[in-house]
DRENKOLLO-949194 format. One record per residue (C-alpha): residue number from 0; residue in one letter; x, y, z. Coordinates in nm, 4 decimals, always signed. Layout:
N
+------+------+----------+----------+----------+
! resi ! resn !       c1 !       c2 !       c3 !
+------+------+----------+----------+----------+
!  NUM !    A !        X !        Y !        Z !
...
+------+------+----------+----------+----------+
//
This chain:
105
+------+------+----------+----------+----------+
! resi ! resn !       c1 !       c2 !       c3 !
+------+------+----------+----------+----------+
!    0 !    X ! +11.5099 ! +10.0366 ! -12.4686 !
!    1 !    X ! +11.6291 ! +10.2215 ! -12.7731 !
!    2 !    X ! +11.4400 ! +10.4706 ! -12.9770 !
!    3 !    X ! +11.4697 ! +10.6882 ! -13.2662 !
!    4 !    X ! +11.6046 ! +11.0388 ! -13.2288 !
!    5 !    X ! +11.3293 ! +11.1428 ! -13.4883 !
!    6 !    X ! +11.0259 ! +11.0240 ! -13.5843 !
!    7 !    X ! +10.7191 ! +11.1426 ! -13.7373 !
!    8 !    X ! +10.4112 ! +11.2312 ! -13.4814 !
!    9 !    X ! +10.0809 ! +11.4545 ! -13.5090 !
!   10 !    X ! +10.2298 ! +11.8030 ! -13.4369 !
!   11 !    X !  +9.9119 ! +11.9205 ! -13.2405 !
!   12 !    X ! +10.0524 ! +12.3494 ! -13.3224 !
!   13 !    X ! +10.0656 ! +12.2664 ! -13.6902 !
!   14 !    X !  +9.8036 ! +11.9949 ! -13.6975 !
!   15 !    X !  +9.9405 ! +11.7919 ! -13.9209 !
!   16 !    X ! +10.2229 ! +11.4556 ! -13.9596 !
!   17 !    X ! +10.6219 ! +11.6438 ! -13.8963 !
!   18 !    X ! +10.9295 ! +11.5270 ! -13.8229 !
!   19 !    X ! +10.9865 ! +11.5779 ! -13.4556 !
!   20 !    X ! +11.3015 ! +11.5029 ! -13.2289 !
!   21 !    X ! +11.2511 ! +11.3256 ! -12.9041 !
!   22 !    X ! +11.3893 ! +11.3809 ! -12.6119 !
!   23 !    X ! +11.3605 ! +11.2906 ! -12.2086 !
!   24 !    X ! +11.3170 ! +11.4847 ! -11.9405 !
!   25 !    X ! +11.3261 ! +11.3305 ! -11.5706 !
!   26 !    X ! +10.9913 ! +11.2218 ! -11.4259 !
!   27 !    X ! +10.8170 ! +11.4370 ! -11.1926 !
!   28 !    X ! +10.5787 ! +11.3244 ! -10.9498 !
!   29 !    X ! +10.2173 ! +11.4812 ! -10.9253 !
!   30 !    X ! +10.3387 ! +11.6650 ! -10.6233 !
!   31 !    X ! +10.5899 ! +11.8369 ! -10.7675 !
!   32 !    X ! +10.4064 ! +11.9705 ! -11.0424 !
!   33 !    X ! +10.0723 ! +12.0915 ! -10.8511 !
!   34 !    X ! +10.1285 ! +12.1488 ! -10.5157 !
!   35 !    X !  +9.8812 ! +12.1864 ! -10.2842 !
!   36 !    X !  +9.7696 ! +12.5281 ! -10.2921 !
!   37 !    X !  +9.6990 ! +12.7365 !  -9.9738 !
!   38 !    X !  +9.3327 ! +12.7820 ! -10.0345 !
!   39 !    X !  +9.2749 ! +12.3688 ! -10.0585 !
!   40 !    X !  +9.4811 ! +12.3558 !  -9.7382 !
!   41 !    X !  +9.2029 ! +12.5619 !  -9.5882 !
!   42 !    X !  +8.9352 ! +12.3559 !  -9.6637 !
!   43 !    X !  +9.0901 ! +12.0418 !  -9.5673 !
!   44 !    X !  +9.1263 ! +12.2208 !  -9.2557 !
!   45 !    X !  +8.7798 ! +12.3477 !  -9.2750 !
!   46 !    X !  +8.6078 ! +12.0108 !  -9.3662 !
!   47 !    X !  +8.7122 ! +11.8586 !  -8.9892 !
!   48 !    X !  +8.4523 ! +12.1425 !  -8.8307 !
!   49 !    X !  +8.1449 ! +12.0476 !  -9.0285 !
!   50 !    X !  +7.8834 ! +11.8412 !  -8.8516 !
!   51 !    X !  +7.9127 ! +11.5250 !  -8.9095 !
!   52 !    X !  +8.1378 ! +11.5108 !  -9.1523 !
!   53 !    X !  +8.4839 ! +11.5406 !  -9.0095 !
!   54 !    X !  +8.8059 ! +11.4624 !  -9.2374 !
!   55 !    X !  +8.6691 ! +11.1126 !  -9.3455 !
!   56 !    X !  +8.9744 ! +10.9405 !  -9.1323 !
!   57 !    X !  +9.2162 ! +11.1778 !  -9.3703 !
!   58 !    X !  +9.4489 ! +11.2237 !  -9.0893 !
!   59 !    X !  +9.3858 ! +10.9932 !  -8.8487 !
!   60 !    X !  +9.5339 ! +10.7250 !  -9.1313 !
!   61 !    X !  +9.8703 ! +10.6005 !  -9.1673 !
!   62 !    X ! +10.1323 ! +10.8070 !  -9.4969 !
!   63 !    X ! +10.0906 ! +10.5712 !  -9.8134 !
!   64 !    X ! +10.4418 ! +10.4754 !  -9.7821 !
!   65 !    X ! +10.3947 ! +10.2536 !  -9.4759 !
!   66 !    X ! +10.0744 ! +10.0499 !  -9.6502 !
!   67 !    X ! +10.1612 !  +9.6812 !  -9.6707 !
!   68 !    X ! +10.1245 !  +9.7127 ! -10.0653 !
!   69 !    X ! +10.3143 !  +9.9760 ! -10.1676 !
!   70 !    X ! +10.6847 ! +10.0523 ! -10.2124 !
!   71 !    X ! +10.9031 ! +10.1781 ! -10.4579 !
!   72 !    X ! +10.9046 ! +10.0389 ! -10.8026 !
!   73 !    X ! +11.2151 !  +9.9198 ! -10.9814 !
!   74 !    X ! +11.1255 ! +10.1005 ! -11.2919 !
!   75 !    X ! +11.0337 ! +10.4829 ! -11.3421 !
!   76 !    X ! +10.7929 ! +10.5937 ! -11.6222 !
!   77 !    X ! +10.9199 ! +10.7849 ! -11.8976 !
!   78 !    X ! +10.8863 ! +11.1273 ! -11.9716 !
!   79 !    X ! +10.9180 ! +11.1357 ! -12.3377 !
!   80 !    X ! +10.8678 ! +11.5478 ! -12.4937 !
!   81 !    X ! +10.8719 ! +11.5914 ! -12.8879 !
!   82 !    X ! +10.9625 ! +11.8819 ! -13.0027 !
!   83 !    X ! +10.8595 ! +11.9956 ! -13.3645 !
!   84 !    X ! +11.1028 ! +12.0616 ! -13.6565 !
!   85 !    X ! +10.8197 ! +12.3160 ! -13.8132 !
!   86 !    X ! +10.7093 ! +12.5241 ! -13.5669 !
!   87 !    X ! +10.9508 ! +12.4331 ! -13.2538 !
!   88 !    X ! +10.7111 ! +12.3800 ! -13.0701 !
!   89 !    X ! +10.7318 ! +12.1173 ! -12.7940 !
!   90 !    X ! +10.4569 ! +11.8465 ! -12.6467 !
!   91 !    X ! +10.4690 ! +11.5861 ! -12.4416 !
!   92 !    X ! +10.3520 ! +11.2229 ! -12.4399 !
!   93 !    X ! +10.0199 ! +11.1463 ! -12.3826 !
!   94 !    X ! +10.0679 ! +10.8097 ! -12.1469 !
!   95 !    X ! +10.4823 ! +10.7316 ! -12.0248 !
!   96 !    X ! +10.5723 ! +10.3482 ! -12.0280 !
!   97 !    X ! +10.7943 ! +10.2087 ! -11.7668 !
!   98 !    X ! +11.1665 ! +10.0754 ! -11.8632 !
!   99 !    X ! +11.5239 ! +10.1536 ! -11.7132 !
!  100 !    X ! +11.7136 ! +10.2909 ! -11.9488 !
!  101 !    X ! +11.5681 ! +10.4857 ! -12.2783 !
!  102 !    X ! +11.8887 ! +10.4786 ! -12.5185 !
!  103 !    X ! +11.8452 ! +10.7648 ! -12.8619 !
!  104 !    X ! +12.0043 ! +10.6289 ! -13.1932 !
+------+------+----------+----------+----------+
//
C-alpha cells in the first residue's frame, strides 16, 4: 500500500490542521507494552483461595495458541506515528489497518 510522506492531520499539541510526516514503527503486541505487573500477579494468585470463587477455569484452560480458531494472521496491523512539523510533536494512529507492505512516496 503506498502513502504519502506528508499529509495534513489534526495536530492534537497545537489543536489545529498541520502538515505532519508519517512514519512506521513495528507493531507491538499488548504484552509487550503493559506487562503484567507484580501486584495483578498477586491477585490472580489470590483469587484461587476465595470461597467459591476459584480462578474461573483461568489455568486449568488450554494457551490461546492451541484453540482450534486461532493462528497467526498473514497480515500485521500497522503502526502508523505522525509527527508534527509545528511543534514536533509526535502521535500515533487512533485504529492500525492490516496490509503487508506500507510503501512512503
Amino acid at each position: 500500500m503506498k502513502l504519502p510522506k506528508l499529509t495534513k492531520r489534526l495536530c492534537p499539541y497545537c489543536r489545529k490542521h498541520t502538515e505532519h510526516k508519517i512514519t512506521q514503527a513495528k507493531r507491538r503486541t499488548p504484552n509487550t507494552t503493559k506487562p503484567m505487573s507484580y501486584g495483578s500477579k498477586k491477585r490472580a494468585r489470590r483469587r484461587g483461595l476465595a470461597r467459591g470463587f476459584g480462578s474461573l477455569g483461568r489455568y486449568s484452560k488450554k494457551a490461546i495458541s492451541a484453540f482450534k480458531m486461532t493462528g497467526k494472521k498473514i497480515t500485521k496491523k500497522t503502526d502508523l506515528r505522525y509527527e508534527c512539523k509545528e511543534c514536533k510533536k509526535m502521535h500515533t494512529q487512533k485504529k492500525g489497518f492490516r496490509s503487508k507492505k506500507i510503501e512512503f512516496e
